[in-house]
N, CA, C and O atoms as CSV, one atom per row, in Angstrom:
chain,resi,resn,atom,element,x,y,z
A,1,UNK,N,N,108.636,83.213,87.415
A,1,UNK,CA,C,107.536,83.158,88.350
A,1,UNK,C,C,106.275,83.697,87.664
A,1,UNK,O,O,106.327,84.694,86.944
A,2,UNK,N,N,104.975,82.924,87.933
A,2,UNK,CA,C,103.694,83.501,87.351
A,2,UNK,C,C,102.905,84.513,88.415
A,2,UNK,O,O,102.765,84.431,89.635
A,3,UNK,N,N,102.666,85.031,87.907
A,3,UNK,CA,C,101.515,86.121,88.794
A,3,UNK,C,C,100.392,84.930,89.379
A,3,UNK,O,O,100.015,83.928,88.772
A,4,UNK,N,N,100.043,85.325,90.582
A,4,UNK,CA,C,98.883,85.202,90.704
A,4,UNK,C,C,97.251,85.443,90.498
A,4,UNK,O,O,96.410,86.201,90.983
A,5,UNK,N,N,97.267,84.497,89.619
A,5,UNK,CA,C,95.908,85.559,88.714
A,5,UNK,C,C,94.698,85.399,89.657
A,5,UNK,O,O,93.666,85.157,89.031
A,6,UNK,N,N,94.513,85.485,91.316
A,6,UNK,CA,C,93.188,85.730,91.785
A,6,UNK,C,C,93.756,87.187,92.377
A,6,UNK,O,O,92.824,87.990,92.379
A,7,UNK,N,N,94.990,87.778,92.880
A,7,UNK,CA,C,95.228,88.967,93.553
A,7,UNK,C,C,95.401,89.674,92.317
A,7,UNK,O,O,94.976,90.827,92.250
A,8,UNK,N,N,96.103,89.017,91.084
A,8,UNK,CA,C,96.275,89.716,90.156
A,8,UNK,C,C,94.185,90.156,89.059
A,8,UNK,O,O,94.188,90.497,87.876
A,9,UNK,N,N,93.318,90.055,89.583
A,9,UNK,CA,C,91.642,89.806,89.216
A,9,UNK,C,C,91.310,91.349,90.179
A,9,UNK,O,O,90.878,92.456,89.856
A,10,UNK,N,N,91.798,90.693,91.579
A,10,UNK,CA,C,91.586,91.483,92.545
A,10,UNK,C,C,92.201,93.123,92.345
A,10,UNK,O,O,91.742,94.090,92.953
A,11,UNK,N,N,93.032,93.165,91.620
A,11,UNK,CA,C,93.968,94.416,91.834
A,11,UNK,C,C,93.504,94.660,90.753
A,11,UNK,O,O,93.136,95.810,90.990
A,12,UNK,N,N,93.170,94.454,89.539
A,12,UNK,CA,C,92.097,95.096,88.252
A,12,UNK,C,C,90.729,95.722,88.875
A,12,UNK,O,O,90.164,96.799,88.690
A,13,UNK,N,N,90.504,94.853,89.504
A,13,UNK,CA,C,88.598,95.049,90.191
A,13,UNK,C,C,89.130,96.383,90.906
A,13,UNK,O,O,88.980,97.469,90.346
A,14,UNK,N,N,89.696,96.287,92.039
A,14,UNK,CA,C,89.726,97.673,92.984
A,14,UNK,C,C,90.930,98.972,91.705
A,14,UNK,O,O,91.062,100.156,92.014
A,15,UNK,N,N,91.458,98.509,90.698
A,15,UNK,CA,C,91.906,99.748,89.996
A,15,UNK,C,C,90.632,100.368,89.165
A,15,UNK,O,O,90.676,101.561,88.863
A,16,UNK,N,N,89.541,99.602,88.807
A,16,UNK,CA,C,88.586,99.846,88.070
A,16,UNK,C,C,87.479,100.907,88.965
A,16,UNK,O,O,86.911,101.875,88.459
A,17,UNK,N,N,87.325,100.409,90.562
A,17,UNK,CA,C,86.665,101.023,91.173
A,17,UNK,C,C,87.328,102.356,91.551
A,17,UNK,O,O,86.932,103.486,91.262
A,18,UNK,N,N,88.244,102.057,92.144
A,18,UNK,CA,C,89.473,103.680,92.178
A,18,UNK,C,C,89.175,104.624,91.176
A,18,UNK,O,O,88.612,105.692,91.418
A,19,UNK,N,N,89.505,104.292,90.155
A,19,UNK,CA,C,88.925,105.091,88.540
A,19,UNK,C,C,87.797,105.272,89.082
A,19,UNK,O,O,87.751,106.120,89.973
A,20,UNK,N,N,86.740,104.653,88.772
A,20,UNK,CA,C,85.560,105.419,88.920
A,20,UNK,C,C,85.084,106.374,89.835
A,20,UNK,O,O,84.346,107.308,89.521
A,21,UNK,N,N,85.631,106.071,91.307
A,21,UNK,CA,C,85.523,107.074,92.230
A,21,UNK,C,C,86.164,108.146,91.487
A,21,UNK,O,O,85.435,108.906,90.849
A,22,UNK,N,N,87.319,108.303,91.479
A,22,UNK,CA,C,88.332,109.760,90.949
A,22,UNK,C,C,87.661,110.418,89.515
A,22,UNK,O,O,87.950,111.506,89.018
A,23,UNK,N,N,86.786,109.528,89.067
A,23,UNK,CA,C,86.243,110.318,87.809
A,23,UNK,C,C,85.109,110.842,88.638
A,23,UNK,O,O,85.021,112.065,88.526
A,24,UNK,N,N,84.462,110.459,89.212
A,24,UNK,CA,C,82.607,110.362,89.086
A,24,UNK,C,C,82.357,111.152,90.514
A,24,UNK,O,O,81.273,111.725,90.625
A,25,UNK,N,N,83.198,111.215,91.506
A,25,UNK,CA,C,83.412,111.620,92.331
A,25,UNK,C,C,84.365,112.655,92.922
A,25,UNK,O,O,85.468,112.354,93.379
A,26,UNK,N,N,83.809,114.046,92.881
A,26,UNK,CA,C,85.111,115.400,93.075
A,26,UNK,C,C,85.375,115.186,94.815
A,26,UNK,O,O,86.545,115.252,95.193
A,27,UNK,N,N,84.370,114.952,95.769
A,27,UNK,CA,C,84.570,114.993,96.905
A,27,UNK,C,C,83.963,114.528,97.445
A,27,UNK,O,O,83.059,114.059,96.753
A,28,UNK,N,N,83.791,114.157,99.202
A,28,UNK,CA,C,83.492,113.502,100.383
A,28,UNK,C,C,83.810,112.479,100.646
A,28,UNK,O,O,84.733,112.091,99.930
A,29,UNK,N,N,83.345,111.489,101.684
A,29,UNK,CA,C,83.642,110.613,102.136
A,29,UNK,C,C,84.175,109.622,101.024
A,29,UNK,O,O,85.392,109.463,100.937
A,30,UNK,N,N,83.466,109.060,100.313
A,30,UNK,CA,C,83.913,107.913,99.613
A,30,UNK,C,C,85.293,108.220,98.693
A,30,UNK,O,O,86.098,107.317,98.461
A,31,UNK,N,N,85.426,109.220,98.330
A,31,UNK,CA,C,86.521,109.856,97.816
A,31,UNK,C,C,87.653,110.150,98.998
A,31,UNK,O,O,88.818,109.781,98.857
A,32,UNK,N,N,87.414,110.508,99.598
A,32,UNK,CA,C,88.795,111.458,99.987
A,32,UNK,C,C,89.191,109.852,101.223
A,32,UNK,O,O,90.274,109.277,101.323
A,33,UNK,N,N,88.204,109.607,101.792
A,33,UNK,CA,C,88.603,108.538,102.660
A,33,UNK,C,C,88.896,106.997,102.579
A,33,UNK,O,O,89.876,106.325,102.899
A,34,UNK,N,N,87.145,106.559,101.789
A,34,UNK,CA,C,87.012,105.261,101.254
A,34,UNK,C,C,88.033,104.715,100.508
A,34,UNK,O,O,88.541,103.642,100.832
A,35,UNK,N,N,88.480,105.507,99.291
A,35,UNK,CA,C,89.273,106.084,98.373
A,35,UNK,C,C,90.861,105.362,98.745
A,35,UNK,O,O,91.413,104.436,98.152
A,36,UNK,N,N,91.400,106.235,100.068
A,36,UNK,CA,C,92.618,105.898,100.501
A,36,UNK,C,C,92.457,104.419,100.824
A,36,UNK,O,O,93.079,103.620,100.123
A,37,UNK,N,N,91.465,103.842,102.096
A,37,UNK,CA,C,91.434,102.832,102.069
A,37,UNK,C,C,91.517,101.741,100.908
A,37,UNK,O,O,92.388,100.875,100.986
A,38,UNK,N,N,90.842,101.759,100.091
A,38,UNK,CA,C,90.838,100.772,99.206
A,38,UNK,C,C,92.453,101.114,98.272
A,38,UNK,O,O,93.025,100.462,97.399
A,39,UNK,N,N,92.778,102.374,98.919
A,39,UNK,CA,C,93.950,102.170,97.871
A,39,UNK,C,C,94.940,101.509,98.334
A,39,UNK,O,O,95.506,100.956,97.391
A,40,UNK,N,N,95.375,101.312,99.193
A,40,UNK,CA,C,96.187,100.379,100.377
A,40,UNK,C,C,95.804,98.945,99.721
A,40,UNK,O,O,96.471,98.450,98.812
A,41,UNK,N,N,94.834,98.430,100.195
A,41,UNK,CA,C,94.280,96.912,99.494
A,41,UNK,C,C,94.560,96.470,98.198
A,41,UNK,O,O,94.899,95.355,97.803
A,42,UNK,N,N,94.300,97.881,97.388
A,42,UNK,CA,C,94.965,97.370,96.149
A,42,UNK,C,C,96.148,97.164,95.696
A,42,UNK,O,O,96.431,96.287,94.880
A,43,UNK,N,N,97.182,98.223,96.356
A,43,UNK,CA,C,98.300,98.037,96.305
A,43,UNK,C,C,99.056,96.803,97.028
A,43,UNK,O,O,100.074,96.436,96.442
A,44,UNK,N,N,98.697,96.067,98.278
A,44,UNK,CA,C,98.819,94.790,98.897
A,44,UNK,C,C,98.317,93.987,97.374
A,44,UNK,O,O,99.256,93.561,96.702
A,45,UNK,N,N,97.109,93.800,96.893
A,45,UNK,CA,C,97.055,92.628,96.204
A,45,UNK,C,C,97.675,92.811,95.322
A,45,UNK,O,O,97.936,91.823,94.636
A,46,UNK,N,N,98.286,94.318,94.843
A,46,UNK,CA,C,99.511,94.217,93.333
A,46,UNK,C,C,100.526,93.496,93.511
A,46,UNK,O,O,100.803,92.601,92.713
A,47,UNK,N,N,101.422,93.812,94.823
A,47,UNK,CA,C,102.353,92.996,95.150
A,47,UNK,C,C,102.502,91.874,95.564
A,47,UNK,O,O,103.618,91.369,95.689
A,48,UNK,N,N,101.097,91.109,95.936
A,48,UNK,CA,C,100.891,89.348,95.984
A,48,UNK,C,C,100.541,88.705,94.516
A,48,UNK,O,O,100.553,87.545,94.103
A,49,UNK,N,N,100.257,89.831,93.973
A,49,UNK,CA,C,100.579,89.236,92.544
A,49,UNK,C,C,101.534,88.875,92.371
A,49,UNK,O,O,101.543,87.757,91.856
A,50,UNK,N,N,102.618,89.374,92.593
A,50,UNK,CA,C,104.052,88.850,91.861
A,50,UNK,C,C,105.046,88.404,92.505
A,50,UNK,O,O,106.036,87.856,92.020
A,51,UNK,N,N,104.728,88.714,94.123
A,51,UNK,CA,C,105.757,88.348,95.347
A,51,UNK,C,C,104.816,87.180,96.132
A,51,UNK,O,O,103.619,87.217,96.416
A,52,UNK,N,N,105.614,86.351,96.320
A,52,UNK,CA,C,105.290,85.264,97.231
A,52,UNK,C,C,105.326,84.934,99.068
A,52,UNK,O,O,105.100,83.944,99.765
A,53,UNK,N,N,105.738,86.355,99.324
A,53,UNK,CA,C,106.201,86.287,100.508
A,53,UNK,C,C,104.832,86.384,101.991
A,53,UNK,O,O,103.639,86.201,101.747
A,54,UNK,N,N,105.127,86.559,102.795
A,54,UNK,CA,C,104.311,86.099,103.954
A,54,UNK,C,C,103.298,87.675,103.702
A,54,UNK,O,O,103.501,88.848,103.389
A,55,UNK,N,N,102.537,87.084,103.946
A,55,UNK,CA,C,100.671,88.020,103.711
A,55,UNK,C,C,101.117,89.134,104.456
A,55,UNK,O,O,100.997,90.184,103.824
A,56,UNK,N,N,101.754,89.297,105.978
A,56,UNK,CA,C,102.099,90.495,107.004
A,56,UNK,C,C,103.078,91.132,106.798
A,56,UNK,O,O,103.157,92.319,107.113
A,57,UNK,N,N,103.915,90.552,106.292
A,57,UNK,CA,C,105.227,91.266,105.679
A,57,UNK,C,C,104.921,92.798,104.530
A,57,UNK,O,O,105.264,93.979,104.477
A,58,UNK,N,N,104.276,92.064,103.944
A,58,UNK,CA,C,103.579,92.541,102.415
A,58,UNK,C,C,102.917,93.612,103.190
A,58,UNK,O,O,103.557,94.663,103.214
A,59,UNK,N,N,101.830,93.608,103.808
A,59,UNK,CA,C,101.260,94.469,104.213
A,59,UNK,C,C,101.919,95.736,104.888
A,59,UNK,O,O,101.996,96.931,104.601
A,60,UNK,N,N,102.374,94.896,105.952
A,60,UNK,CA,C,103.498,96.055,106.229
A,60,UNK,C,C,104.399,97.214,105.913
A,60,UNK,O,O,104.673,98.342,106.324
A,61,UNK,N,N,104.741,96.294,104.899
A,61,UNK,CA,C,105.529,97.022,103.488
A,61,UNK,C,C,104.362,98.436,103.005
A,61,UNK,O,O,104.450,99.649,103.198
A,62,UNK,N,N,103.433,97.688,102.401
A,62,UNK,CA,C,102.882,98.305,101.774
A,62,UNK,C,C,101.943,100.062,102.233
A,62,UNK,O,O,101.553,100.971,101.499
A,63,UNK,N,N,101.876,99.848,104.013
A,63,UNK,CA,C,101.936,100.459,105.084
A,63,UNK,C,C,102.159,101.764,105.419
A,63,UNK,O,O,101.536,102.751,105.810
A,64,UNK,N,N,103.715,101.284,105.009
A,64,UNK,CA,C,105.039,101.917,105.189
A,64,UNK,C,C,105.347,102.806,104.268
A,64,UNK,O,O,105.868,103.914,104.398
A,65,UNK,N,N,104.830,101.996,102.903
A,65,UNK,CA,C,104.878,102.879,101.454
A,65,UNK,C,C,104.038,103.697,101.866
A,65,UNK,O,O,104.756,104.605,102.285
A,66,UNK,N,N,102.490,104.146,102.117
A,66,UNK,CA,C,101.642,104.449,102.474
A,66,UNK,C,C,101.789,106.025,102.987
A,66,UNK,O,O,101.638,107.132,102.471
A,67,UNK,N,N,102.192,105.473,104.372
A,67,UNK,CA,C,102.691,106.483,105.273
A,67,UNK,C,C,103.373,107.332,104.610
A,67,UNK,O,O,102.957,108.491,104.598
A,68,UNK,N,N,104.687,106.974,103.830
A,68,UNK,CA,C,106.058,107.424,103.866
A,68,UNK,C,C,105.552,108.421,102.804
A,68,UNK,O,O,105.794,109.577,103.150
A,69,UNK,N,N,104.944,108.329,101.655
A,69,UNK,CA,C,103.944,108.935,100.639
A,69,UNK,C,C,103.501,110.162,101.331
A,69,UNK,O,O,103.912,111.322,101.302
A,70,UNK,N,N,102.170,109.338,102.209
A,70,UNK,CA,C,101.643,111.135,102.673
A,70,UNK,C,C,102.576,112.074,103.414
A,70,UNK,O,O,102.521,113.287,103.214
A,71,UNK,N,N,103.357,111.576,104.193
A,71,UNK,CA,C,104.238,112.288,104.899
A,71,UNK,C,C,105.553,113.260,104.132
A,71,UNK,O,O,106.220,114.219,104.521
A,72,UNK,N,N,105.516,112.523,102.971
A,72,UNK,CA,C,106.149,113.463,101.908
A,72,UNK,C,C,105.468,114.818,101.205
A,72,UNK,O,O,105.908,115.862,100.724
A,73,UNK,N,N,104.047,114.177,101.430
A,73,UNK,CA,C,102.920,115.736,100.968
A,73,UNK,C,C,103.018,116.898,101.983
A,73,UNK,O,O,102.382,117.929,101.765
A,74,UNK,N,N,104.031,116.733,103.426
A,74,UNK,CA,C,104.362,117.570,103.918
A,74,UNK,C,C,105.410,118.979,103.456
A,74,UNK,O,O,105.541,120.161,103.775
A,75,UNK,N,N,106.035,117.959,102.482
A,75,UNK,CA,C,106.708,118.625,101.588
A,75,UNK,C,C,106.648,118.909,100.368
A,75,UNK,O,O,105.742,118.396,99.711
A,76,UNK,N,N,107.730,119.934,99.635
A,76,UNK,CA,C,106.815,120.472,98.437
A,76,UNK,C,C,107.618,119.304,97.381
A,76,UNK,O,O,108.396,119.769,96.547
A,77,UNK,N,N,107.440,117.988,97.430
A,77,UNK,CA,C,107.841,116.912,96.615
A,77,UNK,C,C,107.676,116.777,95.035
A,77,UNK,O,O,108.405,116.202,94.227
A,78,UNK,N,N,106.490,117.486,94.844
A,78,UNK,CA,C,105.841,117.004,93.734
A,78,UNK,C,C,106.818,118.470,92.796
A,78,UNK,O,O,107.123,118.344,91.610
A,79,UNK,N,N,107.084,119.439,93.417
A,79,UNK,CA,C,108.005,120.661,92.820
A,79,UNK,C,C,109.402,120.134,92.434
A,79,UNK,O,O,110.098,120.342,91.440
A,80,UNK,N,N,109.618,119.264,93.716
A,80,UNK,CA,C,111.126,118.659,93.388
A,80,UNK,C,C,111.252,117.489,92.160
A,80,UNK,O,O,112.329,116.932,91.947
A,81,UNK,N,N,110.176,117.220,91.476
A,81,UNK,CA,C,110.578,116.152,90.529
A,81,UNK,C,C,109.355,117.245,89.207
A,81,UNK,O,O,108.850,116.640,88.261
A,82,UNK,N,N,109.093,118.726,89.397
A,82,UNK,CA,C,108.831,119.158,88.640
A,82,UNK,C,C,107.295,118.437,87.952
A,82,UNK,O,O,106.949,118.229,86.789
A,83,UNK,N,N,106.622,118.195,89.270
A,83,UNK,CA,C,105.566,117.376,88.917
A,83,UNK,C,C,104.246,118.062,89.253
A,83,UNK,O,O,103.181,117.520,88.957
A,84,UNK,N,N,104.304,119.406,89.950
A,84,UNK,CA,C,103.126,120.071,90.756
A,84,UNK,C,C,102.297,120.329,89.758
A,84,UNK,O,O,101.156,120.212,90.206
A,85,UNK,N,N,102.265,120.762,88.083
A,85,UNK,CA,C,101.436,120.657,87.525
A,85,UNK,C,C,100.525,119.210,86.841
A,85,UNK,O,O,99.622,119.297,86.008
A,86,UNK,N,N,100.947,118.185,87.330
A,86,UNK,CA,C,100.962,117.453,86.470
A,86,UNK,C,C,99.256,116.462,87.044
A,86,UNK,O,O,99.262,115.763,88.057
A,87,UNK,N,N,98.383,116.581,86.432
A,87,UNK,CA,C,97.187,116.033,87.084
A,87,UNK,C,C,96.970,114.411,87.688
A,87,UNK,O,O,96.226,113.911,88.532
A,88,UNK,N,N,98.123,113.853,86.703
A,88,UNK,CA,C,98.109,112.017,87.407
A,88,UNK,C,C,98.891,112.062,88.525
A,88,UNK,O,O,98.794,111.346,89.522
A,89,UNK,N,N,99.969,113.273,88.229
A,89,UNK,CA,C,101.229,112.857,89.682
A,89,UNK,C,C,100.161,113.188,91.410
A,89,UNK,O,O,100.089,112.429,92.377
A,90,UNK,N,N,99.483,114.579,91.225
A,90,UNK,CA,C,98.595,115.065,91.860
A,90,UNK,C,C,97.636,113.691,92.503
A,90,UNK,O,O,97.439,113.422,93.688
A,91,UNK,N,N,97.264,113.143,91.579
A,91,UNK,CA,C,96.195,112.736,91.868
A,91,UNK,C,C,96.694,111.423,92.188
A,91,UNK,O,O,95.977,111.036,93.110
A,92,UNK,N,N,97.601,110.471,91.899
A,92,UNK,CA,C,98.117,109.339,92.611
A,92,UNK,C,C,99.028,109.335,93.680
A,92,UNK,O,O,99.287,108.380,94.412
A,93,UNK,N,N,99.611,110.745,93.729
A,93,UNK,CA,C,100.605,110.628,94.936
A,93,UNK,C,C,100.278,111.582,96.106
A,93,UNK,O,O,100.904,111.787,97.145
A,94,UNK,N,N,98.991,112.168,95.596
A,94,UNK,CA,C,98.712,113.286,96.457
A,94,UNK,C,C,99.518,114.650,96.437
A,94,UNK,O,O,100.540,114.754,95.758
A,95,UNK,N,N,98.959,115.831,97.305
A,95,UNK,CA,C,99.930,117.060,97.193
A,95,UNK,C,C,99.616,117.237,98.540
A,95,UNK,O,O,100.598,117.536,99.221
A,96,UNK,N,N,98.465,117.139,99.196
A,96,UNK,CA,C,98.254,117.903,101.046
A,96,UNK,C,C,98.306,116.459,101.397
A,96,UNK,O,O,97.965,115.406,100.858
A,97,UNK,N,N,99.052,116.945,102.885
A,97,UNK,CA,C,99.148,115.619,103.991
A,97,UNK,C,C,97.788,115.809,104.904
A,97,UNK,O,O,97.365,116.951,105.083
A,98,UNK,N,N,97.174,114.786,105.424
A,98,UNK,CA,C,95.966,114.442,105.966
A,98,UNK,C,C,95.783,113.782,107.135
A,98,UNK,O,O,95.415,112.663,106.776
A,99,UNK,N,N,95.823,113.805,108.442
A,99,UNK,CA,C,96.239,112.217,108.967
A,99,UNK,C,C,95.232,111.792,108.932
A,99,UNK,O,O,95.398,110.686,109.446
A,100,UNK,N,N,93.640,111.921,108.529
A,100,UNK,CA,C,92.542,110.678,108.059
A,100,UNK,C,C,93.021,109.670,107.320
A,100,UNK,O,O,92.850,108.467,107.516
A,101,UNK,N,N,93.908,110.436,106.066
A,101,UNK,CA,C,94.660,109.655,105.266
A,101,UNK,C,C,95.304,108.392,106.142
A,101,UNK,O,O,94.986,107.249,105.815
A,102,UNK,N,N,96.244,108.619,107.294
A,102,UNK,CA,C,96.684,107.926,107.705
A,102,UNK,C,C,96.065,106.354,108.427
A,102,UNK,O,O,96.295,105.148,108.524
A,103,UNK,N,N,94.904,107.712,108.901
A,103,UNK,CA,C,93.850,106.457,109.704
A,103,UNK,C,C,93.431,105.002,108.660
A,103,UNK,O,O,93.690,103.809,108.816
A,104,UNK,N,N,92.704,105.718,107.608
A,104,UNK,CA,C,92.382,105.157,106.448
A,104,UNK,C,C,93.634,104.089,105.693
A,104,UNK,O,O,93.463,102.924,105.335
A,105,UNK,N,N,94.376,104.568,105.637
A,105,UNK,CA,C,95.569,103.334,105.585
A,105,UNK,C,C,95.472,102.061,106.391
A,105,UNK,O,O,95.237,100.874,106.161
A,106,UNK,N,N,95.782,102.897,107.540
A,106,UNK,CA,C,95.957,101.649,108.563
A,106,UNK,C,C,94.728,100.625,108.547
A,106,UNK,O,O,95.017,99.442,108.367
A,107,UNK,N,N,93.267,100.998,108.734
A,107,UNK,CA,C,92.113,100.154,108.454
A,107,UNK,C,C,92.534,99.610,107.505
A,107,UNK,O,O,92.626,98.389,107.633
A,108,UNK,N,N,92.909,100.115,106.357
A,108,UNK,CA,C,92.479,99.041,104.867
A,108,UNK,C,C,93.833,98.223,105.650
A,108,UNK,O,O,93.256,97.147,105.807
A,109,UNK,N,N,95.271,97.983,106.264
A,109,UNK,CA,C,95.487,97.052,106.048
A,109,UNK,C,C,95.246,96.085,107.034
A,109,UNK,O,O,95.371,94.878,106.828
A,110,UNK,N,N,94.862,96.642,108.232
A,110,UNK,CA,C,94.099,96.248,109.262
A,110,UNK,C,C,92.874,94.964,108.688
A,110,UNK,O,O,92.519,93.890,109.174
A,111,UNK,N,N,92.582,95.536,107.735
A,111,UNK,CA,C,91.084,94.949,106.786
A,111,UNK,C,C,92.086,93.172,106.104
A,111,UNK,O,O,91.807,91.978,106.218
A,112,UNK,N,N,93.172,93.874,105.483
A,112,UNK,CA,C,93.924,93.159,104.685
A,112,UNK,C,C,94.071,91.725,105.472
A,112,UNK,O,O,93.672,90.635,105.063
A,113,UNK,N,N,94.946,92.090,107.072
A,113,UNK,CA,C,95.522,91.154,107.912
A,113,UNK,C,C,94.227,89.987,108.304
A,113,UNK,O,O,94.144,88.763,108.200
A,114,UNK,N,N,93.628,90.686,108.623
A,114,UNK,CA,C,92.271,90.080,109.237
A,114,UNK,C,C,91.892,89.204,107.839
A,114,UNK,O,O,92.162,88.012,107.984
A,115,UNK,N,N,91.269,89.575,106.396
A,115,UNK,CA,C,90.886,88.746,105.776
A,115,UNK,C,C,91.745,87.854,105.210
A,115,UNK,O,O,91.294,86.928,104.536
A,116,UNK,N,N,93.266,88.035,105.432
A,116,UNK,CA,C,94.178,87.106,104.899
A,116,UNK,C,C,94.302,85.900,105.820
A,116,UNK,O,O,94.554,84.765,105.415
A,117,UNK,N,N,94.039,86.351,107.519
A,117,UNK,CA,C,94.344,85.326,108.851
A,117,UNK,C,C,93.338,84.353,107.997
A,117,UNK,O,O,93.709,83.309,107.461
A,118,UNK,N,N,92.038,84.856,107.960
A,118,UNK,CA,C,90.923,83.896,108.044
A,118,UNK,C,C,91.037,83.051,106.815
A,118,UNK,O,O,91.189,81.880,107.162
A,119,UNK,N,N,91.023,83.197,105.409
A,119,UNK,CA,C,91.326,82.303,104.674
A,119,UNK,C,C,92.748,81.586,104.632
A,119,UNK,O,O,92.835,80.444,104.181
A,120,UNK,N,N,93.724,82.189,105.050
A,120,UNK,CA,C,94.980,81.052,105.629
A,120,UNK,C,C,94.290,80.469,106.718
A,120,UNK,O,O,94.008,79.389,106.199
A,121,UNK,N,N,93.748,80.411,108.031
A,121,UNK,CA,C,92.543,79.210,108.513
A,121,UNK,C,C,91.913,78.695,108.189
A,121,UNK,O,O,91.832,77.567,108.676
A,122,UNK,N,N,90.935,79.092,107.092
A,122,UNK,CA,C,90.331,78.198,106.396
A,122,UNK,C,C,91.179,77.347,105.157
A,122,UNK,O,O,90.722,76.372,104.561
A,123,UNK,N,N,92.132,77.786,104.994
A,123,UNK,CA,C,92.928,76.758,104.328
A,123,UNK,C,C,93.383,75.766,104.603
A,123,UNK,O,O,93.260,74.689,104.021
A,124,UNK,N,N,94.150,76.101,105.820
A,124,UNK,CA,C,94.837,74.652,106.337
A,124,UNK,C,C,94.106,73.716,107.541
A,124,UNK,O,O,94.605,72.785,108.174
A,125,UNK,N,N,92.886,74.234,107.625
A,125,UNK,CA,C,91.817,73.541,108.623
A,125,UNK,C,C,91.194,72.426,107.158
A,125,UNK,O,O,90.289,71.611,107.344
């Protein structure tokens, strides 16, 4: 199976912007919130890169990963795999649970469903 090289374009573009926020940016809104959102989106278009399956499914999934993530920052997770010092584990998997975080999930895939309905309509119209 080939990747899809427009989600697979898409998921470079929003890893490039991610980076730059997390460098250029220590705190506020666009960081701590924007941040989560777009990280949801990107992770949806990683996995339509390579999976073919229905646009809501995916999302869902990806959701779920989401959630299941911060809700683990409830716990001391990152100790259990001997990772609490480690600045990428920190910083991609998180260490404090948030529920903005949560909110911010749900929009980006909220964002996802909605722009996927409309170009599957404009496709088959």
């Amino acid at each position: 199976m080939r990747p899809n090289k427009t989600y697979l374009i898409i998921t470079l573009l929003l890893f490039l912007i991610e980076a730059l926020i997390a460098i250029f940016l220590k705190s506020g809104f666009i960081r701590h919130t924007f941040g989560d959102f777009l990280c949801v989106i990107l992770l949806y278009c990683f996995f339509k890169s390579f999976i073919e399956g229905h646009h809501f499914k995916i999302a869902i999934s990806v959701l779920i990963l989401s959630f299941s993530i911060e809700f683990l920052q409830l716990t001391n997770y990152l100790e259990l795999f001997n990772l609490q010092d480690n600045h990428l584990a920190n910083l991609i998997l998180g260490s404090t649970f948030n529920a903005s975080d949560l909110l911010a999930y749900t929009l980006g895939i909220i964002t996802v469903i909605i722009f996927e309905y409309k170009i599957y309509k404009l496709w088959i119209t």
